[in-house]
N, C-alpha and C positions, 0 to 999 in steps of 0.2 A: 928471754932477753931482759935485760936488768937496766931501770932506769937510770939516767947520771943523777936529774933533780927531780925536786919537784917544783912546780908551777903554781902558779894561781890558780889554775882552772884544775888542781886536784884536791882543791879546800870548796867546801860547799860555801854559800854566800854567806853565812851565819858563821862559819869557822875563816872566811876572808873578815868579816866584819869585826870579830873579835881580835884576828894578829894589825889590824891597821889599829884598832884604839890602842892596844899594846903597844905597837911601835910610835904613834903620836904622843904615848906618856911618855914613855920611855926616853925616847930624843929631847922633850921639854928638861925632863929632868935633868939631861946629861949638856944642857946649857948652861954657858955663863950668864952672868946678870946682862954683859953686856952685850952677847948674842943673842939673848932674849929680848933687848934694848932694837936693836938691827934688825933683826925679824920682825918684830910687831913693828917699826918705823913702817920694812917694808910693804906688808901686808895692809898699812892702813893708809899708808899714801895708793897704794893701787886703788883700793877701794875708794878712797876718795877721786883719787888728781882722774883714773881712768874708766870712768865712767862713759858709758855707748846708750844714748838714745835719752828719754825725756824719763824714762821711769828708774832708771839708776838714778842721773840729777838728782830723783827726786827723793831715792831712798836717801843719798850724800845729804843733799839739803836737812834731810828728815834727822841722821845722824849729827851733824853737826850744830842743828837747834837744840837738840837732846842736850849736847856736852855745854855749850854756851848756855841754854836754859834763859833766863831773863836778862841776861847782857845780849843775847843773839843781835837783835835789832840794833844797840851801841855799836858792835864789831862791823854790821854791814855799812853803819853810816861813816863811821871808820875808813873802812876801805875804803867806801865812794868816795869821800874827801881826799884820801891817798891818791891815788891812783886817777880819779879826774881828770888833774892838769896833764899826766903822764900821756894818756889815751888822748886826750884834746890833741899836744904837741904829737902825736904819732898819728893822728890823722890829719894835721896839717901839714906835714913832711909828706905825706902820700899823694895828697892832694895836690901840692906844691912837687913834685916828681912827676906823677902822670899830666900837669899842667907841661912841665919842661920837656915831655915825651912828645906830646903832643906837639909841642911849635917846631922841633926837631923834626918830626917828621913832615910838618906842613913846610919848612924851611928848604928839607932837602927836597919835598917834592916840586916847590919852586924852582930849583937849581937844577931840575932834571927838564925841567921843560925848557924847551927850547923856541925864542923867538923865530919867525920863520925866516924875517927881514935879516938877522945875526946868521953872518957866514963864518 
């Protein structure tokens, strides 16, 4: 009986490991600038924005002092000034909702209860 293909599992690990560098040159090469542009965007926003747990943060963190180098500390005081007043007025908007939540429901549970003298 004669095969249709072949698979991955009829390359040893050493003849899989050689056709993936192959095909990961291969595809770099046959990008545009600005597909090459898009991809590394994509690949290094994942690696940064989707970080899971304290020791990725911290590789990102690690990365991103690397690229800033001795402005790092300017950029973060940066943002905190940015972005401060933004977070301030977004938690007093939450604040200010869960207050209104609350008298709403103390409100309607007034209006439920019922005097017993009131027929």
């Amino acid at each position: 009986m004669k095969k249709n293909s072949i698979t991955y599992t009829d390359l040893s690990k050493k003849q899989l490991q050689h056709l993936k560098e192959l095909y990961v040159q291969k595809k770099v090469e046959c990008m545009s600038h600005k597909e090459l542009k898009e991809f590394v965007l994509e690949i290094v926003s994942h690696q940064i924005n989707d970080t899971i747990g304290k020791e990725e943060e911290m590789e990102a963190w690690m990365e991103m002092s690397k690229f800033y180098g001795d402005q790092f500390d300017i950029v973060i005081l940066d943002v905190q000034q940015k972005y401060a007043n933004i977070e301030n007025l977004q938690n007093f908007e939450e604040d200010s909702k869960d207050h209104r939540l609350e008298l709403l429901e103390k409100n309607n549970i007034e209006k439920s209860k019922q005097d017993m003298w009131d027929d």
